[in-house]
DOKOL-959365 format. One record per residue (C-alpha): residue number from 1; residue in one letter; x negated, y, z. Coordinates in Angstrom, 1 decimal, padded with zeros to 4 digits. Example, Ala and Ser with C-alpha at 12.3 -4.5 7.8 and 13.67 -1.06 7.14 Angstrom:
2
1 a -012.3 -004.5 007.8
2 s -013.7 -001.1 007.1
END
This chain:
429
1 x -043.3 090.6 108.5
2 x -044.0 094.2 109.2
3 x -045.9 093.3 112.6
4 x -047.9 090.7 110.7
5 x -049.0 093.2 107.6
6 x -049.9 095.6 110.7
7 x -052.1 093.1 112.7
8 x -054.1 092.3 109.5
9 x -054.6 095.6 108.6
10 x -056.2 096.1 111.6
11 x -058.0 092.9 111.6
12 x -059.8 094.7 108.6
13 x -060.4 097.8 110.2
14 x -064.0 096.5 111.9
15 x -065.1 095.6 108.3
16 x -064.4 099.3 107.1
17 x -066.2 101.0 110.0
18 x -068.9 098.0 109.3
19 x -069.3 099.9 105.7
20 x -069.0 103.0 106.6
21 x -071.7 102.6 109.4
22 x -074.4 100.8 106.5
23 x -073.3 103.6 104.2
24 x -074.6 106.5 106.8
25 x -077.8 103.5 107.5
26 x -079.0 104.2 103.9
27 x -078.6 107.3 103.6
28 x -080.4 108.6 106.6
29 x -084.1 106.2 105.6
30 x -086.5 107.9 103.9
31 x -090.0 107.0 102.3
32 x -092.1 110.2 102.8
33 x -094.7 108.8 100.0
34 x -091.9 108.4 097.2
35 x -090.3 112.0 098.4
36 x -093.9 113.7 097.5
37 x -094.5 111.5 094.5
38 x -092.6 114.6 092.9
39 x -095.0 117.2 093.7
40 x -097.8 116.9 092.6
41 x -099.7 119.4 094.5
42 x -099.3 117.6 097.3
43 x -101.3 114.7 096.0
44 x -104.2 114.4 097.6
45 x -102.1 114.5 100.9
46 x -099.9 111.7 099.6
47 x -102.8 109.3 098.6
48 x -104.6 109.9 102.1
49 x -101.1 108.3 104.0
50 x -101.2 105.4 102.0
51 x -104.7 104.9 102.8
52 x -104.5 105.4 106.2
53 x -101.1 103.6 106.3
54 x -099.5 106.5 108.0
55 x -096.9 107.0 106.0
56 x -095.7 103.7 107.4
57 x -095.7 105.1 110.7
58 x -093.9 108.1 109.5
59 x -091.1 106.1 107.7
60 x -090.9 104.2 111.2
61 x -089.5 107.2 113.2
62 x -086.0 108.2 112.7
63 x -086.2 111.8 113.5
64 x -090.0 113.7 112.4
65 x -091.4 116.4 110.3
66 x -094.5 116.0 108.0
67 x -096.7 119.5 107.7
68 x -098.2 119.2 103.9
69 x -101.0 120.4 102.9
70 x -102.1 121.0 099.6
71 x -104.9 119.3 097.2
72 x -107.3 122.5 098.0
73 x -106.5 122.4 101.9
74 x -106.4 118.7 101.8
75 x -110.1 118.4 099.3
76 x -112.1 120.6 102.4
77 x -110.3 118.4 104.9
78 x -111.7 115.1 104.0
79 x -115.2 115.9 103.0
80 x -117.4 113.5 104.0
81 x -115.4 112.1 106.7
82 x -114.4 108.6 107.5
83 x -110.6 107.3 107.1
84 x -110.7 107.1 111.1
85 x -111.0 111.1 111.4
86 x -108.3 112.3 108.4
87 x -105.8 109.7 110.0
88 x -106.0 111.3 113.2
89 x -106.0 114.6 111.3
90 x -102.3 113.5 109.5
91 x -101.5 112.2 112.5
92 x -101.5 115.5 114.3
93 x -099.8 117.1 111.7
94 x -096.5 114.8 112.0
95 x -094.3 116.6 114.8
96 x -091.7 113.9 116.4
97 x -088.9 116.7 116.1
98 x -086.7 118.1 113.2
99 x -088.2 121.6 112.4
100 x -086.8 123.2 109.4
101 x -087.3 126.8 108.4
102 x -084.0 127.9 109.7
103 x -085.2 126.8 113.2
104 x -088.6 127.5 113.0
105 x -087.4 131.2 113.3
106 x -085.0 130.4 116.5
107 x -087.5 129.0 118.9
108 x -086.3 129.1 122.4
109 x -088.6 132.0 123.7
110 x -090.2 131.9 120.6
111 x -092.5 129.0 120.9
112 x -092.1 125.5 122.0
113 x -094.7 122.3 122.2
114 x -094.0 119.2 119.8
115 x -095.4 115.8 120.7
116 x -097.4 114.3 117.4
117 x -098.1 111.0 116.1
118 x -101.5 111.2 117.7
119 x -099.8 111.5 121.1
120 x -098.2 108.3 120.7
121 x -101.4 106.0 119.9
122 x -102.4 106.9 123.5
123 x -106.3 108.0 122.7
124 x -105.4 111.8 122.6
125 x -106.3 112.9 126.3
126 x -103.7 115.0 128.0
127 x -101.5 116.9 125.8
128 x -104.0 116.8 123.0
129 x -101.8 115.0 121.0
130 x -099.3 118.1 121.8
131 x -098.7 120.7 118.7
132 x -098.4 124.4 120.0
133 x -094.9 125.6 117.5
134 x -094.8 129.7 117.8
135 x -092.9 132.5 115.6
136 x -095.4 134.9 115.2
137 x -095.3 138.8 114.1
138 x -094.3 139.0 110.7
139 x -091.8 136.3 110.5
140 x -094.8 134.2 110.0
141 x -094.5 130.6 112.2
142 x -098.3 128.9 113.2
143 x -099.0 125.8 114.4
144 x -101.8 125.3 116.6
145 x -103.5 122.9 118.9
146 x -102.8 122.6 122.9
147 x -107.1 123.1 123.3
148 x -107.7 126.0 125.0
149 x -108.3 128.8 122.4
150 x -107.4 127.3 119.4
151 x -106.1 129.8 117.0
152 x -103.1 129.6 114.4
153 x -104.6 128.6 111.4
154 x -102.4 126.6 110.4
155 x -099.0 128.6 109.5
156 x -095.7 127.6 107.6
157 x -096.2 128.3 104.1
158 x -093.1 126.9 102.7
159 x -089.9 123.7 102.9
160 x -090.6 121.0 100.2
161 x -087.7 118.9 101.1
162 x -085.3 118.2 104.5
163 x -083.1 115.1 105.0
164 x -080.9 116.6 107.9
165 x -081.8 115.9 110.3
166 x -084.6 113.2 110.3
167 x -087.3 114.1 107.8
168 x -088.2 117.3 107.1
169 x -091.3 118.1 105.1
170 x -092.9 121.8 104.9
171 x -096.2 122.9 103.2
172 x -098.8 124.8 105.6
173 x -101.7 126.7 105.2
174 x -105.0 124.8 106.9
175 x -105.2 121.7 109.0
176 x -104.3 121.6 112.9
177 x -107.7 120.6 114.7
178 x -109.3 120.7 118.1
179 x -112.6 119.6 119.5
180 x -113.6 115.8 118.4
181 x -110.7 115.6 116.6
182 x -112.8 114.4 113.3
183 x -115.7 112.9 114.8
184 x -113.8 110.0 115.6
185 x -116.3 106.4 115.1
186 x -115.9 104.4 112.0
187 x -115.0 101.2 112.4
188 x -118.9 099.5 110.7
189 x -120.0 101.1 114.6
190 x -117.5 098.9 116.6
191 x -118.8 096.3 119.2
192 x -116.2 093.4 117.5
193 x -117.1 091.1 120.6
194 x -117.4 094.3 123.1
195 x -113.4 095.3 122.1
196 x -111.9 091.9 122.6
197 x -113.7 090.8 126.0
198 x -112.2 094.5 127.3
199 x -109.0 093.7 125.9
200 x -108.9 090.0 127.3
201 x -109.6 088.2 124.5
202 x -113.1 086.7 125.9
203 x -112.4 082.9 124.7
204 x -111.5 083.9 121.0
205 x -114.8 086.4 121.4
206 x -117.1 083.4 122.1
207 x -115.4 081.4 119.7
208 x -116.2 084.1 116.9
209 x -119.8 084.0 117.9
210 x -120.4 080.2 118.4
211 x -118.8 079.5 114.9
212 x -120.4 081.9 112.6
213 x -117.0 083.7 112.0
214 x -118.0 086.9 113.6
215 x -120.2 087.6 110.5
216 x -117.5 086.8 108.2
217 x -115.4 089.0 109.6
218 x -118.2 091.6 110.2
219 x -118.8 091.6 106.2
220 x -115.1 091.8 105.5
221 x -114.7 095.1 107.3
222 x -115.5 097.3 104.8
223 x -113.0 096.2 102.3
224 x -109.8 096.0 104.7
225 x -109.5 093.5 108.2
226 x -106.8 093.1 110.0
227 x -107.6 090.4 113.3
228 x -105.0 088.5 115.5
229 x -107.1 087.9 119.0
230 x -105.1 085.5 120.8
231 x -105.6 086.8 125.0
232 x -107.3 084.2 127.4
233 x -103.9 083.3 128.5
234 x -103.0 081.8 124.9
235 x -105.6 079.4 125.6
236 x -104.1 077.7 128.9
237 x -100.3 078.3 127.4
238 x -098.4 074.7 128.2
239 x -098.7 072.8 124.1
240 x -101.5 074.5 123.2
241 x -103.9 072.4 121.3
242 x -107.3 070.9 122.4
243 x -109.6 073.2 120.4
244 x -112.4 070.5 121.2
245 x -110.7 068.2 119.3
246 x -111.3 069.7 116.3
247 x -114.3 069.7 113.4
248 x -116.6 072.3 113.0
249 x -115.1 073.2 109.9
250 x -111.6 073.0 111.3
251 x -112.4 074.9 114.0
252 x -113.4 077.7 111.2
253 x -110.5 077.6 109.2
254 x -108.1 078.1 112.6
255 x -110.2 081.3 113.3
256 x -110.3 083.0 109.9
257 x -106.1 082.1 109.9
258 x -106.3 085.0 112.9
259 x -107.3 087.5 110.4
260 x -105.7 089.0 106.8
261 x -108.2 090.9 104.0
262 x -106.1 094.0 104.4
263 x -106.2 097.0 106.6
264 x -102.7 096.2 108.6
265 x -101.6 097.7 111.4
266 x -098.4 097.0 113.4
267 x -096.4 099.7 112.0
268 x -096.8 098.2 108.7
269 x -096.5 095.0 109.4
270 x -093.1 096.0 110.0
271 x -092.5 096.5 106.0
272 x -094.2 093.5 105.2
273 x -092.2 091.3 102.4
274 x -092.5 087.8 101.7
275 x -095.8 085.8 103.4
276 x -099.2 087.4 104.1
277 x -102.7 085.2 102.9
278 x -105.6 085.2 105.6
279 x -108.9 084.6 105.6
280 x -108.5 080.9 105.5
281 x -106.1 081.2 102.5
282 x -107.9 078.7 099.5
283 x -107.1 076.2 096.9
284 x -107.1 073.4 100.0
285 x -103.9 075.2 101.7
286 x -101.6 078.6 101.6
287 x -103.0 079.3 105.2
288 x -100.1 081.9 105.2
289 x -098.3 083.8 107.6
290 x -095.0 085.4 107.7
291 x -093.5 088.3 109.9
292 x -090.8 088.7 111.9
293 x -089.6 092.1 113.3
294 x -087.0 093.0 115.6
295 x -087.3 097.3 116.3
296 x -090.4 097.6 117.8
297 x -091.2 094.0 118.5
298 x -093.1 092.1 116.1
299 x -093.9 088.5 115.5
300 x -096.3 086.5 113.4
301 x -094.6 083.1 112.6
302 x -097.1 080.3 111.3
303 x -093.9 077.1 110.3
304 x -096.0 075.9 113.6
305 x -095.2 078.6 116.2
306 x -094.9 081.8 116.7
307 x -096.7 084.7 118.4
308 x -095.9 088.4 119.7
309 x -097.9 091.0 118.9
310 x -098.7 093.0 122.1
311 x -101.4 095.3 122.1
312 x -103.6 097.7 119.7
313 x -107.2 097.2 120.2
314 x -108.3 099.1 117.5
315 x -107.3 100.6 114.9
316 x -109.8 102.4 112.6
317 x -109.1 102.5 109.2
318 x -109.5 100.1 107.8
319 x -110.0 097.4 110.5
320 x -107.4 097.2 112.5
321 x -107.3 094.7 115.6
322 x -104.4 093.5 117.3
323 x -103.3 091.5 120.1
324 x -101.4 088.0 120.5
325 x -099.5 086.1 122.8
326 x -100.2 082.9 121.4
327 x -103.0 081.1 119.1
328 x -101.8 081.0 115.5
329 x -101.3 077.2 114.7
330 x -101.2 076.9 110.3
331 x -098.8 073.3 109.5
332 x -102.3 072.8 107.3
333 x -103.7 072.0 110.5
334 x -101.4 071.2 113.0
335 x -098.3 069.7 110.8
336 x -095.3 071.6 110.6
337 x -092.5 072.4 113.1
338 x -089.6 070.0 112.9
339 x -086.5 070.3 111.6
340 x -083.3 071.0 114.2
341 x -081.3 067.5 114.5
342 x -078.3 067.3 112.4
343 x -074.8 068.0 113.5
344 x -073.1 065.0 115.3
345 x -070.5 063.6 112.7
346 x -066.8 064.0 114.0
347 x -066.0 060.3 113.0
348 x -067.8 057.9 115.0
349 x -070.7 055.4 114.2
350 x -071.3 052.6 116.0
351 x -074.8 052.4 116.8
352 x -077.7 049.8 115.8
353 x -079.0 047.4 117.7
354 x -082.3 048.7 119.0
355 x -086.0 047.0 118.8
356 x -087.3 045.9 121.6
357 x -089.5 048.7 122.8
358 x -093.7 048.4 122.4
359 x -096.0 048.3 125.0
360 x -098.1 051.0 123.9
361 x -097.5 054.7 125.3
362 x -095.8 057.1 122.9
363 x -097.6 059.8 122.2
364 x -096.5 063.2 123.7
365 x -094.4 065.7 121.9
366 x -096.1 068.4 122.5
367 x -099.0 066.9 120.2
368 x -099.9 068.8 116.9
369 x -100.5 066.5 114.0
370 x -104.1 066.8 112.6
371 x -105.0 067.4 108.7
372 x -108.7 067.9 107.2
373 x -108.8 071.5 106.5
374 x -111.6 072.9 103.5
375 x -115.3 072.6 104.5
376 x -116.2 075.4 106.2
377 x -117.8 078.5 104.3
378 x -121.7 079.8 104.6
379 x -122.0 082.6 107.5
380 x -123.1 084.6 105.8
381 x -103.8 133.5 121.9
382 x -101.6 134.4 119.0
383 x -103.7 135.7 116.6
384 x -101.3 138.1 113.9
385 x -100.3 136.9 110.9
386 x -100.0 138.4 107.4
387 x -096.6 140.7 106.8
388 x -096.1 138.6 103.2
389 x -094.1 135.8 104.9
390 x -090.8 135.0 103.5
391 x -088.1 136.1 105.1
392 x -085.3 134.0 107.1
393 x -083.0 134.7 104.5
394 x -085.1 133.0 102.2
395 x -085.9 130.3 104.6
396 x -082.5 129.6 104.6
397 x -081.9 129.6 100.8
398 x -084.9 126.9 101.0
399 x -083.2 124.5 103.4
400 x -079.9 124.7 101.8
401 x -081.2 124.2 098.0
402 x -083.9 121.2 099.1
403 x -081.1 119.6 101.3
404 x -078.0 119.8 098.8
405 x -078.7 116.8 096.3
406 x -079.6 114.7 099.4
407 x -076.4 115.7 101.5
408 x -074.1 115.6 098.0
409 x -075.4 112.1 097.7
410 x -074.2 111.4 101.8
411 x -070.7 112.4 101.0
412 x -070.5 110.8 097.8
413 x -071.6 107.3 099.6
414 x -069.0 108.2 102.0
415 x -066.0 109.4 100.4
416 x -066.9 105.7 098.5
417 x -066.7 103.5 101.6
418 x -064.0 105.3 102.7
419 x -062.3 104.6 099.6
420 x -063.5 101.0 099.4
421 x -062.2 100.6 102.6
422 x -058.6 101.8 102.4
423 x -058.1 100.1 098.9
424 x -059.3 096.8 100.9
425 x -056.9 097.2 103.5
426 x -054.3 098.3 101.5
427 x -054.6 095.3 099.0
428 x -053.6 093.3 102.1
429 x -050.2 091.5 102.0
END
């Protein structure tokens, strides 16, 4: 009896560590934009990465640390410049490393480089997308790009808040910039037809043009686009469906389902809840999409198919434009997928007699059934710093009074799974 109490207590000891590991899941996420929602001197700074969607791409990363800047730093940043150019400017100021004050003062050789969120969208030339991270004289720390004499502006002012050790979130001084950092090209200047025949996508291209669509999607850039460009291999893919075969006005509905009103890129698609409209969304049909993500891979499923997303073409706020493996087929158009076959009864049936077969050909399975969509629409060197820097001492006081309520709450979702745990095994017979 013993041996059998012991084997089932250990049967349950997968589920415990199963808790214990979702416990220490939850409480290492973080959501920079609700974390700043508390201070609101940091405002300005905390409507720009909702804007630009960054903030997504900061919640994405497990381990990064957000430099702040204030309304008055932030107000002389964006003036009169495009979303494009203060994205890349946030961008640059998210380091992929954990950097809190404590550390900040204990840089091996006192200074070290930091890759960026700019580095990993792949249009920062060389180490561009590189942050130079050096204690200065003074106890002072600056933060300055890898350009050739670019200065520390931009120093370590003070720690908002630190989730040991994947977010951590200090104020600076003044922007991190570099030469053409924020003259990047709006997105109204973009060649629409130009960036998808480079990218591969020269069959949807001339489909945009032939149709009229490329001016309904030209006139919805300014508001938020987000385009789906299936590559010119989607269109020879084995089941693929004779575009030829389809009305004029079908032929525009299937192109505006490759496209969302919203400013989208992949990193947010990844947060997406529930089904997203498109352009072809209208009384006549949902027209919808939903998302599927598996860590960095993300798929659009239509109830039809479903297609990969594989390349950034663009990604200007706020048109973003993004690559697929497969054209999007909506069930408005092309019928839904079907249902898997049911299970095979254990007791069995005897079968029916069959009809003779007919003469005529079956049609092929991998033919899409064809509704009447809408009518289609009109086309319309260091420098030195100031000697009033806090001191480590303080630093440290920072670190361990932001960190505290976040680390209490840690052990208090621990010592509760733990205890969950034994009282589950423990409740065994």
């Amino acid at each position: 009896m013993a041996s059998t109490v012991a084997t089932k207590k250990l049967a349950a000891l997968p589920y415990a560590l199963l808790l214990l590991s979702w416990t220490a899941a939850v409480c290492t996420a973080h959501n920079i934009t609700a974390i700043l929602e508390g201070y609101p001197e940091y405002s300005q700074y905390n409507s720009y990465l909702t804007q630009t969607k960054v903030c997504d791409e900061i919640n994405d990363h497990e381990t990064v640390t957000c430099l702040v800047l204030d309304n008055a730093a932030m107000s002389a940043l964006v003036a009169k410049r495009p979303l494009a150019a203060i994205k890349n400017a946030l961008r640059l100021l998210t380091l992929l490393d954990y950097f809190d004050p404590v550390k900040l003062h204990a840089l091996p050789s006192g200074s070290t480089l930091s890759t960026t969120l700019l580095q990993t969208t792949g249009n920062a030339a060389g180490n561009l997308g590189a942050v130079n991270v050096t204690d200065l004289r003074g106890g002072r720390v600056g933060f300055a790009s890898t350009s050739p004499g670019s200065k520390f502006d931009c120093t370590y002012a003070k720690s908002i808040q630190q989730i040991p050790y994947n977010l951590s979130v200090l104020a600076v001084s003044a922007p991190i910039v570099f030469p053409g950092l924020l003259d990047a090209p709006t997105a109204a200047s973009s060649n629409l037809t130009g960036l998808l025949e480079k990218a591969g996508c020269k069959n949807f291209a001339r489909l945009l043009v032939t149709s009229g669509v490329l001016k309904i999607f030209q006139d919805a850039m300014g508001k938020g686009l987000t385009l789906f460009a299936p590559n010119d291999d989607a269109f020879k893919a084995p089941g693929s469906p004779d575009l030829n075969s389809l009305s004029s006005a079908e032929l525009v509905t299937l192109l505006q389902y490759h496209a969302i009103p919203s400013y989208t890129p992949k990193a947010s698609l990844k947060s997406v809840a529930g089904r997203l409209t498109t352009l072809a969304s209208s009384a006549a049909g949902k027209y919808d999409l939903s998302v599927v993500s598996h860590g960095d891979d993300v798929s659009l499923d239509t109830g039809v198919d479903s297609s990969r997303i594989a390349s950034t073409v663009l990604d200007d706020t706020p048109v973003c434009i993004l690559t697929v493996s497969n054209i999007l087929l909506p069930s408005e158009l092309f019928g839904a997928a079907p249902s898997p076959a049911p299970t095979p009864s254990a007791t069995p049936v005897e079968a029916p007699t069959l009809a003779p077969a007919p003469s005529a050909k079956a049609p092929s399975t991998k033919s899409h059934k064809k509704h009447h969509s809408p009518p289609a629409p009109p086309t319309s060197s260091p420098d030195v710093a100031p000697s009033d820097a806090p001191s480590a001492a303080a630093d440290k006081a920072e670190v361990k009074a932001s960190s505290s309520s976040t680390m209490q709450i840690w052990t208090l979702a621990t010592v509760a799974a733990v205890v969950l745990a034994t009282s589950a095994m423990a409740s065994l017979p």
